[in-house]
C-alpha positions as CSV (number, residue, x, y, z in Angstrom):
1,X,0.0,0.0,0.0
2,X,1.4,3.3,-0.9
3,X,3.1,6.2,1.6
4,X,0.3,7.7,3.6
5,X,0.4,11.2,5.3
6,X,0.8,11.0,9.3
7,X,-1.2,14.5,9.5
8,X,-4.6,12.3,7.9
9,X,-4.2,9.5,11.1
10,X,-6.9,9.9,13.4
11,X,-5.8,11.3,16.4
12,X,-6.9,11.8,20.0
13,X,-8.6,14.9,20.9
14,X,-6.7,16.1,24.0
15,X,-7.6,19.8,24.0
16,X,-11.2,18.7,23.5
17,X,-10.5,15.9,26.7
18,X,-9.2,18.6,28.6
19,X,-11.6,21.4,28.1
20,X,-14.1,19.0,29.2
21,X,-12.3,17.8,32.1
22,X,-11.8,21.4,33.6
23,X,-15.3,22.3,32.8
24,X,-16.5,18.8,34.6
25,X,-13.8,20.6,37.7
26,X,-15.0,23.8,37.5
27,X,-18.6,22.2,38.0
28,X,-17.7,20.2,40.5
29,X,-16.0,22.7,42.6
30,X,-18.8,25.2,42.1
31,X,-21.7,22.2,42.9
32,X,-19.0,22.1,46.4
33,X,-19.0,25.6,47.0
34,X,-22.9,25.8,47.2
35,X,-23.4,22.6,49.0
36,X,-20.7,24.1,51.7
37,X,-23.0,27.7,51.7
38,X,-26.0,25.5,51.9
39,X,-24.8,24.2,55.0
40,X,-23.3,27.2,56.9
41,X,-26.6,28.9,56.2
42,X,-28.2,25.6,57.5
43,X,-26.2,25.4,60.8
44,X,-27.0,29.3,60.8
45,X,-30.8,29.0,60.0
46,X,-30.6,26.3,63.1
47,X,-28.9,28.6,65.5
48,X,-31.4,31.5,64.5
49,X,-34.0,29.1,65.5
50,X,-32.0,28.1,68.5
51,X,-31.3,31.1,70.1
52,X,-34.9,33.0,69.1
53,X,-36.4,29.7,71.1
54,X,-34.2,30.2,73.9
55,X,-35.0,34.4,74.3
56,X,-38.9,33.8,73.9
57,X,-38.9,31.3,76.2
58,X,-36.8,33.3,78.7
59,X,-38.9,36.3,77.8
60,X,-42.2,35.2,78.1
61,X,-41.0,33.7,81.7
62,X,-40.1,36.5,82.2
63,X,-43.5,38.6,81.8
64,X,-45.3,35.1,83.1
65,X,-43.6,35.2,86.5
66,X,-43.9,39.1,86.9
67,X,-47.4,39.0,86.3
68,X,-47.5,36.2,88.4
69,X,-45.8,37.6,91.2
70,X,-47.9,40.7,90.8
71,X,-50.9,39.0,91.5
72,X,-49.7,37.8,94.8
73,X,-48.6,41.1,95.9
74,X,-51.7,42.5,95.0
75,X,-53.3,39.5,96.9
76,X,-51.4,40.5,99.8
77,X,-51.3,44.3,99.9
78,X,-55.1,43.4,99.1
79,X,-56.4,45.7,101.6
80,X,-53.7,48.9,100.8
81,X,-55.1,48.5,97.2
82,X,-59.1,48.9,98.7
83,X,-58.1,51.5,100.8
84,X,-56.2,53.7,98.0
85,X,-59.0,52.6,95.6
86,X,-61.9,54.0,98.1
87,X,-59.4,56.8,98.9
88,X,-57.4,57.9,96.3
89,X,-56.2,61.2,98.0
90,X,-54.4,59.6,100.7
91,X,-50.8,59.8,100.8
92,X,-50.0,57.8,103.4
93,X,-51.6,54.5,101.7
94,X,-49.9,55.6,98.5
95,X,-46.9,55.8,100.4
96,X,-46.7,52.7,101.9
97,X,-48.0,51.3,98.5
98,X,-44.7,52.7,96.5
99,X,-42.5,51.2,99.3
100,X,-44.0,47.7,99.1
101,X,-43.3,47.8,95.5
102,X,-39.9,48.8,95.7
103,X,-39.1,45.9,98.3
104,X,-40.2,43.7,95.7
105,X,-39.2,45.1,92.4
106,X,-36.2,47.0,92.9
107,X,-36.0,47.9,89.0
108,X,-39.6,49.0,88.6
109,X,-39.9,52.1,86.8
110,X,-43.3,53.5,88.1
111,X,-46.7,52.3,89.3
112,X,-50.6,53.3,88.9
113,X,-53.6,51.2,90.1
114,X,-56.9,51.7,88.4
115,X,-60.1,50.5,88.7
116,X,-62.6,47.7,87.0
117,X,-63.1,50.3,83.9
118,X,-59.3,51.4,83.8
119,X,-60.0,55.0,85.4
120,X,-56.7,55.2,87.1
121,X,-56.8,56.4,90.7
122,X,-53.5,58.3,91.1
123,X,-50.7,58.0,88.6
124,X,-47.2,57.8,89.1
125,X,-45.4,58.3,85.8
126,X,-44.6,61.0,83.0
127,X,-47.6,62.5,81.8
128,X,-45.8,62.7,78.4
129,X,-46.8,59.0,78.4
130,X,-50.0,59.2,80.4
131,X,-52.5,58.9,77.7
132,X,-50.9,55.4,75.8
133,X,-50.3,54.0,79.4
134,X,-54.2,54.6,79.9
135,X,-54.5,53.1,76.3
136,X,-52.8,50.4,76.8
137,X,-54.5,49.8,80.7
138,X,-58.0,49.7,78.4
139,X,-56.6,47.5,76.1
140,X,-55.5,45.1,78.6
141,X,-59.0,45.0,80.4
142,X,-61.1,44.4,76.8
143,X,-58.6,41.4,75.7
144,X,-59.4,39.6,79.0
145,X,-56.0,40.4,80.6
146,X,-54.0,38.3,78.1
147,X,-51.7,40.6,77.4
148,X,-49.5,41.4,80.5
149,X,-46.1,42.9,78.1
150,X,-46.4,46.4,76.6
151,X,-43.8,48.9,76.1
152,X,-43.7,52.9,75.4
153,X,-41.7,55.3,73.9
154,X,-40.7,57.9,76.8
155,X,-38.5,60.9,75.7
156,X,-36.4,60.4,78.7
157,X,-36.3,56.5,77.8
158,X,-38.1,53.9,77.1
159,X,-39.9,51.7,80.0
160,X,-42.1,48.4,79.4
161,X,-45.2,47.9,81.2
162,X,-46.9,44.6,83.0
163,X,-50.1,44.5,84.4
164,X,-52.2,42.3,86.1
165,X,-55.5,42.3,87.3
166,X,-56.4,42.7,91.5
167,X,-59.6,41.6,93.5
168,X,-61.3,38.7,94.2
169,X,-60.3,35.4,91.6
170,X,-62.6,35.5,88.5
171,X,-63.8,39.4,89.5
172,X,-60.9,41.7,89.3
173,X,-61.9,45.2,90.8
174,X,-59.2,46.4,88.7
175,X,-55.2,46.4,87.7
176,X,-52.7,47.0,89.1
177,X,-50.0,48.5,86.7
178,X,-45.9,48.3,86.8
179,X,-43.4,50.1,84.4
180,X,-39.6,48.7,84.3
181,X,-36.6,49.8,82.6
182,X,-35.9,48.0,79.1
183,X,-32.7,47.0,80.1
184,X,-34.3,44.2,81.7
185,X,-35.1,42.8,78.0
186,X,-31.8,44.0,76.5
187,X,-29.8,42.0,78.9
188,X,-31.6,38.8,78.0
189,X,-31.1,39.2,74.4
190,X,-27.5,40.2,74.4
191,X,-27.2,37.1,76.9
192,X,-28.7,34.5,74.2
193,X,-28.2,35.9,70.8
194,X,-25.1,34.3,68.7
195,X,-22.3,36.1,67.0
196,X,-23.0,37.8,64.0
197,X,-26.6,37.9,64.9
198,X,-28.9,39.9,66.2
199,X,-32.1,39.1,68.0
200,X,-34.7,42.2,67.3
201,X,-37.9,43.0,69.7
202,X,-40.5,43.7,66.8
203,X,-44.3,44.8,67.6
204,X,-46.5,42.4,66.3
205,X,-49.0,44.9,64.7
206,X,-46.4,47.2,62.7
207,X,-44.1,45.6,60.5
208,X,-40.4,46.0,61.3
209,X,-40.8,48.5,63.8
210,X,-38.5,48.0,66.5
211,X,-39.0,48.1,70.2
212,X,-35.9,46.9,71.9
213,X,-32.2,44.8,70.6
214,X,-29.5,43.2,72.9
215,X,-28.0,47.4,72.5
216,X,-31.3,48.6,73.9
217,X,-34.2,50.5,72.9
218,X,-34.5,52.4,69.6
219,X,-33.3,55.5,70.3
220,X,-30.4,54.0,71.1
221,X,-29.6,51.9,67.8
222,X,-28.3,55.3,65.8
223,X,-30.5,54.0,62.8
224,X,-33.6,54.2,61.9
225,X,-36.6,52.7,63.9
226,X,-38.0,50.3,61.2
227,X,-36.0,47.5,59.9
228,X,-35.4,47.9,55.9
229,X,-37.0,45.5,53.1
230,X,-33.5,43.9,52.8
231,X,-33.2,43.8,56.6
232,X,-36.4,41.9,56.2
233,X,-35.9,39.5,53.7
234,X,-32.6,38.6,55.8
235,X,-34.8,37.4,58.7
236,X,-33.5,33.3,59.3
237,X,-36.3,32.7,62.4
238,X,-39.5,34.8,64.2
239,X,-41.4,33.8,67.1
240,X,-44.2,35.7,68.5
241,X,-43.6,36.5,72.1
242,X,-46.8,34.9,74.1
243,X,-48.8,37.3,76.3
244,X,-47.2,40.2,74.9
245,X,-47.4,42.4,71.4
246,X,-43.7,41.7,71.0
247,X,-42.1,39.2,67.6
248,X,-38.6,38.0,68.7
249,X,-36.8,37.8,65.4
250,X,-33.1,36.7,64.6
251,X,-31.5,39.2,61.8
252,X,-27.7,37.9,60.7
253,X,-25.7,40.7,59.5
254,X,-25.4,41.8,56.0
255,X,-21.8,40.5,55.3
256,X,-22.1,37.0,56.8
257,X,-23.1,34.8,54.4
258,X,-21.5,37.0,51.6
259,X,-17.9,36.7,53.3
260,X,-18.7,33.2,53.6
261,X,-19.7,32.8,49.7
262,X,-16.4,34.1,49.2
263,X,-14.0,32.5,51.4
264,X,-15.7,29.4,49.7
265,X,-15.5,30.9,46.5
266,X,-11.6,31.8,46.6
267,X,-10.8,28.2,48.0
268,X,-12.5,27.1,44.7
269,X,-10.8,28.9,42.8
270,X,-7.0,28.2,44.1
271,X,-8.1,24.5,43.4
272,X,-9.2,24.6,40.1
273,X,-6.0,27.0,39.0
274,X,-3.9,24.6,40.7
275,X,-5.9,21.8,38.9
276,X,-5.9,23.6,35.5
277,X,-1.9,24.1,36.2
278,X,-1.5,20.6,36.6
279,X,-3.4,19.6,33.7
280,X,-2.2,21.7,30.9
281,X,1.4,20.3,32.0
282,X,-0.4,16.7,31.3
283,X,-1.6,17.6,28.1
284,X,1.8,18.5,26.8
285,X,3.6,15.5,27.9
286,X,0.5,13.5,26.0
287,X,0.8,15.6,23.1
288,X,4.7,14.9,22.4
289,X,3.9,11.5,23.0
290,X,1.1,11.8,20.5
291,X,3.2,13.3,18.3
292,X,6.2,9.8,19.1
293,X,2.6,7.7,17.8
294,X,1.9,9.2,15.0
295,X,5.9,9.0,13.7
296,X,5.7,5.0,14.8
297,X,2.8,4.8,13.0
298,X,3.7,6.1,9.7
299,X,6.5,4.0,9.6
300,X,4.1,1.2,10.2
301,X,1.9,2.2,7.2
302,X,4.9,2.6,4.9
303,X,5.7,-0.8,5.7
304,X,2.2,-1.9,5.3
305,X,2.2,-0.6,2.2
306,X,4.9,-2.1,0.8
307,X,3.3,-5.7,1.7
308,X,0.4,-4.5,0.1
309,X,2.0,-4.2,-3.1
310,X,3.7,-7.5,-2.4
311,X,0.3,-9.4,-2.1
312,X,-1.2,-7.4,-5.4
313,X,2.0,-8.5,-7.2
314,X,1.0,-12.4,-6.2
315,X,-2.2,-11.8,-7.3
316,X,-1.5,-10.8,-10.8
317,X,-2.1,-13.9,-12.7
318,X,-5.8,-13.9,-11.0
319,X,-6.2,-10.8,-12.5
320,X,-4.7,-11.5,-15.6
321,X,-8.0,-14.1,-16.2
322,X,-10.5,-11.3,-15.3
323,X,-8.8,-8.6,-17.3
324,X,-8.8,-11.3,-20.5
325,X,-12.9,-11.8,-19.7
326,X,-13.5,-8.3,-18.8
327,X,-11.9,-7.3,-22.3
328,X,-13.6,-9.7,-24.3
329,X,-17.3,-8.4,-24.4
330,X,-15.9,-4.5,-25.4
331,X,-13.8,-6.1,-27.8
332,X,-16.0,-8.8,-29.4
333,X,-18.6,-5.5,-29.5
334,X,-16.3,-3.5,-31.3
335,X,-16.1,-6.6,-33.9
336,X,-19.7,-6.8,-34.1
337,X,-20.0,-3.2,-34.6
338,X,-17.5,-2.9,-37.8
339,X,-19.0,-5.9,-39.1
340,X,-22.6,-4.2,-39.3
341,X,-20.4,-0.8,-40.3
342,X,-19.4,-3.1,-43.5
343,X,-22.3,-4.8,-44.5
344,X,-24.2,-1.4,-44.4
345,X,-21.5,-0.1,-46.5
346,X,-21.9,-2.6,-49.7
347,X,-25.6,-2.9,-49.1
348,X,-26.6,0.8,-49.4
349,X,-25.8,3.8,-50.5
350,X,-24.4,7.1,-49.2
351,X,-25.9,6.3,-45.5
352,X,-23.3,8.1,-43.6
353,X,-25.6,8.5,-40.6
354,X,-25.9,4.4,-39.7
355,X,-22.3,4.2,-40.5
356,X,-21.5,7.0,-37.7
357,X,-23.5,5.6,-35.2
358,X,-21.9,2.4,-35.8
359,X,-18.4,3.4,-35.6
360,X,-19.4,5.8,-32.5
361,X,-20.2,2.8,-30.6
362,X,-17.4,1.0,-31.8
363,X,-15.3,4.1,-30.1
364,X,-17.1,3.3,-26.8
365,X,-16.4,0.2,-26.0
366,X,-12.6,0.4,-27.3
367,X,-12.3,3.5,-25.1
368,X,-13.8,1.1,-22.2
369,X,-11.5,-1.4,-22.8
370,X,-8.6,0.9,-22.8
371,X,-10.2,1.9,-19.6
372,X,-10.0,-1.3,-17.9
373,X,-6.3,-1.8,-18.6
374,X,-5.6,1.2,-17.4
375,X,-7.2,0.7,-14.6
376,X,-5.2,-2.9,-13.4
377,X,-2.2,-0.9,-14.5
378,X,-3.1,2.1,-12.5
379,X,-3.9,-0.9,-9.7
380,X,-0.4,-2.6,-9.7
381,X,1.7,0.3,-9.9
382,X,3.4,1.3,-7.0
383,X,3.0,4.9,-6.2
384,X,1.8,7.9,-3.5
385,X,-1.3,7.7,-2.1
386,X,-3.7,10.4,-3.6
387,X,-6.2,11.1,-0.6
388,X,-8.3,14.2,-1.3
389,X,-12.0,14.4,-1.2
390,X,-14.0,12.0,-3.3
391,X,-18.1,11.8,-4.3
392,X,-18.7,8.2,-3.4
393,X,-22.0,7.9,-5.0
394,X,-19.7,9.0,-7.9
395,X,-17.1,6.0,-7.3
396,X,-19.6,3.5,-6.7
397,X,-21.5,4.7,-10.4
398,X,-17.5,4.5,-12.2
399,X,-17.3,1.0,-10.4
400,X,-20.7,0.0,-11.8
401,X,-19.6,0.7,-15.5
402,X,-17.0,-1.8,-15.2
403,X,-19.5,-4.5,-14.5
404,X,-23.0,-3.2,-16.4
405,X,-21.8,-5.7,-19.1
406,X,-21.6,-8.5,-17.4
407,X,-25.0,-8.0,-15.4
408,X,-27.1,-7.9,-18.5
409,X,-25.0,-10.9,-19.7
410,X,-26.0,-12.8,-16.4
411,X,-29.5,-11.3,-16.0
412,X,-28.7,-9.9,-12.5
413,X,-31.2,-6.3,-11.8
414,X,-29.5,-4.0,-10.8
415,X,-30.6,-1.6,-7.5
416,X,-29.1,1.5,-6.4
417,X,-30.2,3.8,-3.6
418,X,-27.2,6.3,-3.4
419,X,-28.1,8.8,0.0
420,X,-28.5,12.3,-1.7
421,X,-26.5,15.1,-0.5
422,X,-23.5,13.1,1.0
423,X,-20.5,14.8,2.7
424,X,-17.3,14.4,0.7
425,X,-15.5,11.2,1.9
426,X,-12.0,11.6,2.5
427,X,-9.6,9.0,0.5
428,X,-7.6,7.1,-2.6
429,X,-10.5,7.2,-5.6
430,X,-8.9,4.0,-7.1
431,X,-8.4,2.0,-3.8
432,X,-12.2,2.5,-2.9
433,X,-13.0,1.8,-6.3
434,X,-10.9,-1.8,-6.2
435,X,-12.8,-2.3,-2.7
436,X,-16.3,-1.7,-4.9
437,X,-15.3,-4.2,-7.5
438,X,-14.1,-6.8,-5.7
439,X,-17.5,-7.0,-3.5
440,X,-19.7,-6.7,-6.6
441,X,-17.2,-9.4,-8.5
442,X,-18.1,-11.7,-5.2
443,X,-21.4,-10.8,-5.3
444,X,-21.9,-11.5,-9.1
445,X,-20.1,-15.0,-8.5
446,X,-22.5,-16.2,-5.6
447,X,-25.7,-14.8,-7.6
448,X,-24.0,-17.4,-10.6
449,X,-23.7,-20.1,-8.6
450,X,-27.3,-20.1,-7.1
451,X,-29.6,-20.8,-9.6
452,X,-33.0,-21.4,-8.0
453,X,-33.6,-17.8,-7.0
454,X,-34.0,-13.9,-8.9
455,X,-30.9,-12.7,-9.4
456,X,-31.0,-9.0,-7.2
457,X,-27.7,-7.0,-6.9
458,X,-28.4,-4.2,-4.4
459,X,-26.0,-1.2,-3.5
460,X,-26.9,1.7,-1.0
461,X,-25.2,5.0,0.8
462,X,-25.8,6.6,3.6
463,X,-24.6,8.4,6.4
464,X,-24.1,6.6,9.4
465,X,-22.6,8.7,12.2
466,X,-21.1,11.9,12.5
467,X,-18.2,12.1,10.2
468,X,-18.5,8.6,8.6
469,X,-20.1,7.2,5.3
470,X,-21.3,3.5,4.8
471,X,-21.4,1.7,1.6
472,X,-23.5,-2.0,1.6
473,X,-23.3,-4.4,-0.7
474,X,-26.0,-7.4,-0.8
475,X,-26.7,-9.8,-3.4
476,X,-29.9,-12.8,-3.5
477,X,-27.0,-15.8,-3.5
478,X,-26.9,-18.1,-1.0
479,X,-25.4,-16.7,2.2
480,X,-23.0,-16.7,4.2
481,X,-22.2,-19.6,7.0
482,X,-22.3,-17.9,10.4
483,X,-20.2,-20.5,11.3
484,X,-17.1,-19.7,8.7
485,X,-18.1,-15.6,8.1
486,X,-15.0,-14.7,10.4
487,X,-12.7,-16.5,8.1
488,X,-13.7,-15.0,5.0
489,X,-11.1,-11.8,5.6
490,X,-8.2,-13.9,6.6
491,X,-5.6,-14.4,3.3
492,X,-5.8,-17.2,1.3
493,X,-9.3,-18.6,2.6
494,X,-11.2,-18.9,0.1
495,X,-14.9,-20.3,-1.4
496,X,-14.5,-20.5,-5.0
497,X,-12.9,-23.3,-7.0
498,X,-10.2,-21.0,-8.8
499,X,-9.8,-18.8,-6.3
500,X,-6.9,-17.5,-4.5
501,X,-8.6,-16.2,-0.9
502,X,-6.9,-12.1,-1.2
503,X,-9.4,-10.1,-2.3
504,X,-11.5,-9.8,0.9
505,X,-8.2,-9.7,2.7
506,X,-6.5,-6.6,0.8
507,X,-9.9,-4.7,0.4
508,X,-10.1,-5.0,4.2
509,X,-6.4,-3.6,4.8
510,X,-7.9,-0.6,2.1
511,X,-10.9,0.4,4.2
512,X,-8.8,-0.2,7.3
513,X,-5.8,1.8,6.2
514,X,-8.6,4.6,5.1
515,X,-9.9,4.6,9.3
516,X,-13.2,2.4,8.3
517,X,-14.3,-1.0,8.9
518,X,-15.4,-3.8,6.5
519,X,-17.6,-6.5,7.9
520,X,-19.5,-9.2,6.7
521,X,-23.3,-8.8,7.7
522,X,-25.1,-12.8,8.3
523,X,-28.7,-11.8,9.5
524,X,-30.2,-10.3,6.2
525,X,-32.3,-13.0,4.5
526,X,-32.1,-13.9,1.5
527,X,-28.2,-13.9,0.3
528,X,-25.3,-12.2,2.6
529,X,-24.7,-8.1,2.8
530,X,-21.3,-6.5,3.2
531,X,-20.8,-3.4,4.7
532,X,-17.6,-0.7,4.6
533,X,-17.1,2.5,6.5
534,X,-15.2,5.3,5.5
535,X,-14.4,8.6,7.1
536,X,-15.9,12.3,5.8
537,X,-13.6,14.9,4.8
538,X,-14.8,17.0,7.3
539,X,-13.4,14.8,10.2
């Protein structure tokens, strides 16, 4: 087989492996970097919830056990409270009233008692705040007494309020009202909440409007009273605080799962760089020894190549018989022909028109024969391999005219369905050609030699993948053993009485050489089918 070019050798595509390799990296790394942020916001979501459980619960024990306590103290200072309420201009009681309280709630901020329909008997706290405290007092009394937590903005501070109700069980004769500082509620939060979080005291019937944090009241947050629609959003937990007005909710800060989404993000990134380093220094040492393949393996062809033209050379006087029978028809035609040429010539006169068209035809089938032998010359001579893009509905239709003869001589119909609009194929016209021939000379012979059946020679194109074209072959003979069909490639085997077992062989080292595959195809019915691949230009 003749010198092939190492450049048309199909090779690996590295920098196609590689580019997918990083990309399959780069997903994996960037599927690791959101599971990682998916769990540091889940262990965050958890100790939102965590630490918002743990404030309300301490909170609303809170407001539970002062209330609670209040109503004991009002149960035993039960007769003080009857004798302010029946005289509510006496100092003395009120005095010995304010000292009670402060025994028992040294932090309390101020006082007021009222009675059954909240008219408050003698106040004892800013009037800038008298009129929600009253609110509030009336409030408490139309829920039922169920909620014992309010706060109020004060311009000298803030103060929350609990209240509870005084009198005989299931008849209160009215409530009995305490103020305390805020810090009370700002320690507990500070206590609980978890760095980089904040735990907010929100009322429950204005949306983001905050009442106290772990820093304090409002006024003391130097920013502004409502929390922001971002600030919102940002929310991991809430919990409404029971017998109160008050939400609890658990606000991260802006930057912590940012900086975290970046820290992952960076270690990422170092990993596939160092990755990507790694692997383009892999992908050079496989492309020089790529390159080491490619040298080996031209030498290889060149070699093959010259077997090749070994086995054609032993083949010769097999061929020498077909070219003799393939030249016999054109030939004996072009006898016929002059003959006819003659006898029109001394039977009539001046008929210059019968005796063109004989001669014309006599033209044609000399040029065909001269055809053929250049052909087995062009065949056994030893020369470069001409690879270039080839038509091969074209080569199959040139390999048919060598053979259209000889299938009207042997009554054999003839079928062709040639794909239309085919790809260029990419090799040596006259090698596929000799592959053509030899399988429609095989399939000619078996057709012969089976006599009981229509004789149908059928030859089809089409493209089967990508960037390959396939070429079949079937004729109605008798088939193919599926018992011996594996041996019909090696050299030398051989079915036919005068045969010498290379044709299959060397047409298979053709296709093979060109990147395809010929194989023998057992499961069609009626007669046996070959198939051969070849590659597209394009790949």
């Amino acid at each position: 087989m003749p010198n092939s070019q190492p450049d048309t050798l199909p090779s690996p595509h590295y920098g196609s492996y590689a580019l997918i390799t990083l990309l399959m990296v780069a997903a994996m790394l960037a599927w690791q970097t959101w599971i990682t942020n998916q769990n540091f916001r889940g262990y965050h979501q958890q100790l939102a919830v965590t630490s918002v459980t743990g404030a309300a619960d301490e909170l609303e024990l809170l407001i539970t056990e002062l209330q609670r306590s209040m109503r004991l103290f009002a149960e035993e200072q039960r007769a003080l409270l009857e004798e302010i309420a029946s005289n509510a201009d006496s100092d003395a009681a009120w005095t010995l009233l304010e000292n009670a309280v402060s025994r028992h709630y040294p932090e309390y901020f101020g006082l007021t008692l009222t009675n059954i329909a909240g008219d408050v008997f003698r106040p004892d706290f800013d009037n800038a705040v008298n009129e929600l405290c009253q609110q509030d007092i009336h409030s408490f009394i139309d829920e039922g007494y169920s909620h014992a937590g309010y706060i109020h903005p004060n311009p000298l501070g803030y103060h929350f309020d609990v209240m509870a109700p005084w009198g005989d069980a299931g008849r209160p004769q009215g409530v009995f009202f305490l103020s305390f500082p805020p810090e009370i509620l700002a320690r507990t939060l500070q206590r609980i909440q978890a760095p980089g979080h904040a735990l907010l005291l929100l009322r429950a019937d204005k949306a983001g409007l905050i009442e106290a944090t772990a820093l304090g009241t409002r006024t003391e947050l130097q920013r502004g009273f409502t929390l922001s629609s971002d600030e919102q959003q940002r929310i991991l937990h809430g919990r409404a605080i029971a017998n109160s007005r008050w939400d609890l909710v658990d606000l991260p800060d802006a930057q912590l799962f940012r900086n975290e989404l970046a820290r992952n993000a960076g270690y990422a990134l170092i990993v596939f760089c160092a990755f990507a380093a790694v692997g383009l220094l892999m992908l050079q040492q496989l492309r020089r020894k790529e390159k080491r393949r490619l040298q080996a393996e031209e030498q290889v062809l060149r070699h093959q190549a010259d077997l090749a033209h070994v086995d054609r050379l032993n083949i010769m006087g097999e061929m020498a018989s077909g070219l003799a029978h393939e030249l016999n028809q054109p030939l004996s035609a072009i006898s016929t022909y002059c003959q006819a040429g003659l006898r029109i010539i001394e039977t009539l006169e001046d008929k210059p028109d019968k005796l063109a068209h004989a001669l014309e035809h006599a033209s044609i089938q000399s040029q065909r024969a001269g055809q053929i032998i250049r052909r087995m010359r062009r065949f056994t001579g030893k020369g470069v391999v001409r690879r270039k893009p080839i038509d091969i509905n074209q080569v199959i239709t040139n390999a048919l005219g060598f053979i259209e003869s000889e299938l009207k001589r042997k009554d054999i119909k003839l079928d062709l369905d040639l794909a239309a609009d085919l790809p260029a194929a990419f090799g040596d016209e006259i090698q596929i050609e000799q592959v053509i021939l030899n399988l429609l000379h095989n399939a000619i012979e078996a057709m012969f030699s089976a006599s009981d059946r229509p004789r149908m020679l059928r030859i089809s194109s089409k493209h089967s993948a990508a960037d390959t074209l396939q070429v079949s072959v079937h004729d109605s003979g008798p088939g193919l053993d599926a018992a011996t069909v594996d041996s019909i490639f090696d050299t030398f085997y051989t079915t036919r009485k005068n045969g010498m077992g290379l044709g299959l062989a060397i047409s298979r080292s053709i296709i093979e050489a060109h990147g395809g595959k010929l194989w023998a195809d057992t499961t069609t019915p009626g007669g046996a089918t070959f198939h051969f691949t070849v590659s597209t230009a394009e790949a």
